[in-house]
C-alpha positions as CSV (number, residue, x, y, z in Angstrom):
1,X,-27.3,-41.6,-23.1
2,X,-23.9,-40.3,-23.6
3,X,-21.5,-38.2,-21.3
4,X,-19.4,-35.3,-22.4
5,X,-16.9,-33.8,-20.6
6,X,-14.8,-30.8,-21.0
7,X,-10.8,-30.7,-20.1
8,X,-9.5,-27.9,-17.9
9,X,-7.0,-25.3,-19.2
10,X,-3.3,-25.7,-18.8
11,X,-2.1,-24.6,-15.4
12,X,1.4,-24.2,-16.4
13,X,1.0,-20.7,-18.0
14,X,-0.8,-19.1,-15.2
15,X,-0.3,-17.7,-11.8
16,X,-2.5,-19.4,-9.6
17,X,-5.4,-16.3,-9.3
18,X,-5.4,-16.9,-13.1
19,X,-5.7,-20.1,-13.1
20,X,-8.8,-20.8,-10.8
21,X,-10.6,-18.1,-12.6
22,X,-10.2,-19.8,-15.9
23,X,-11.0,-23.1,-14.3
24,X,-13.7,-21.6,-12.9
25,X,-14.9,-19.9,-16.4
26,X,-14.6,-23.3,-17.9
27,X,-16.3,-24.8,-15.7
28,X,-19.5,-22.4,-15.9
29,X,-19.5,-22.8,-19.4
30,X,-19.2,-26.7,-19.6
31,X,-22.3,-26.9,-17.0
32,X,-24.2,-23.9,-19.1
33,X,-23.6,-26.9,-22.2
34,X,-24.9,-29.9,-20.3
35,X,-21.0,-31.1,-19.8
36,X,-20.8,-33.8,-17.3
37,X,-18.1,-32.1,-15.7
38,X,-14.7,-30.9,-16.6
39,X,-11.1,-33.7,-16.4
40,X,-7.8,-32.6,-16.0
41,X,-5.2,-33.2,-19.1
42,X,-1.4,-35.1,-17.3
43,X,0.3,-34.2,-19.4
44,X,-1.1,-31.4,-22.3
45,X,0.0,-33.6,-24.8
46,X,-3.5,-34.3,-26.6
47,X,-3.6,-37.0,-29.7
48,X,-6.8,-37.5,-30.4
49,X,-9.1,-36.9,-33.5
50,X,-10.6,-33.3,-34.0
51,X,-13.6,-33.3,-35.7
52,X,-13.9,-29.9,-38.0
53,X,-16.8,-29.4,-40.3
54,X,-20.2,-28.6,-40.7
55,X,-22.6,-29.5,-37.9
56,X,-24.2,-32.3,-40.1
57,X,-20.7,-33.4,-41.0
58,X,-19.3,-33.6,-37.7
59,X,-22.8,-35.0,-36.2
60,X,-22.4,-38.1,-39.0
61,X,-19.5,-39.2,-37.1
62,X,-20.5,-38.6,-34.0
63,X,-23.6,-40.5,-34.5
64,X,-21.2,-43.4,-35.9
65,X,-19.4,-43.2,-32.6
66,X,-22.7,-43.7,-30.7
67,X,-24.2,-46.5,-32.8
68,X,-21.1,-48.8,-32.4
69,X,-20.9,-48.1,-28.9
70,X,-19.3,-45.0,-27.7
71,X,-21.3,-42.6,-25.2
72,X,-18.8,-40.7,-23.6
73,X,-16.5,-38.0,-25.1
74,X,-14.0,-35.6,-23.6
75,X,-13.7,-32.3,-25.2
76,X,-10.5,-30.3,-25.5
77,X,-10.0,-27.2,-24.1
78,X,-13.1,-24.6,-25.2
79,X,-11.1,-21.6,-26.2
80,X,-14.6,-20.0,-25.7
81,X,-18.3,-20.1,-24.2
82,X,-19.3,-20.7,-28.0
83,X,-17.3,-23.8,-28.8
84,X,-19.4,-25.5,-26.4
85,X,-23.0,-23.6,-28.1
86,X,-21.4,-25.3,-31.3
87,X,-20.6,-29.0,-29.9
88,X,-24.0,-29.1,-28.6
89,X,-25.6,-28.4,-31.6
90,X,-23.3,-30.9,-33.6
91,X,-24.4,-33.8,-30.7
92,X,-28.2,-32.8,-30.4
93,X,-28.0,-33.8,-34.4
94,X,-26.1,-36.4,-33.8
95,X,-28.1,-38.0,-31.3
96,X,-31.3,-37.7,-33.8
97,X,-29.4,-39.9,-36.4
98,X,-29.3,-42.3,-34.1
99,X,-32.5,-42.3,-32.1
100,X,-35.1,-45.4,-32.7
C-alpha cells in the first residue's frame, strides 16, 4: 500500500480569503485523486526529484521506489485538478509493475 500526499499552496502570496480557497481547491482535488491528505511546505524551498515523462516512464521509477521500499510520496503543489488525473495514472501503472 502506499500513501500520497499533496503539499498546500504558498500562503505568502495571498490575502487570507485567497488563501483558504485555494487550500480548500487543493484539497478537493487531492481527496477527488485518492491523496492521503494534503502537508504544509516550512519553508517553499522544495529539493527533491521531479519525475517528467511519459506515464510508463515515470511509473518505471516509481515502481523502483516501491520495490525497494518506499510507499509514501508527497506531491508538489498541483498547479491543477489534472496534475493529480495524471499522477494517478503514472502510480496505478506503477503499482501493476510491482504487484505479485
Amino acid at each position: 500500500m502506499i500513501e500520497v500526499f499533496s503539499t498546500c499552496p504558498n500562503s505568502s502570496a495571498n490575502d487570507p480569503g485567497t488563501y483558504a480557497r485555494a487550500v480548500a481547491e487543493v484539497a478537493r482535488w487531492s481527496e477527488r485523486y485518492g491523496c492521503k491528505g494534503i502537508l504544509p511546505f516550512q519553508n517553499y524551498k522544495t529539493f527533491c526529484p521531479y519525475l517528467v515523462g511519459s506515464y510508463g516512464r515515470v511509473a518505471e521509477e516509481l515502481a523502483r521506489c516501491i520495490a525497494v521500499g518506499y510507499h509514501t510520496f508527497i506531491l508538489d503543489i498541483p498547479p491543477e485538478e489534472q496534475e493529480l488525473h495524471h499522477t494517478n495514472i503514472a502510480f496505478s501503472y506503477a503499482l501493476q509493475q510491482v504487484a505479485p
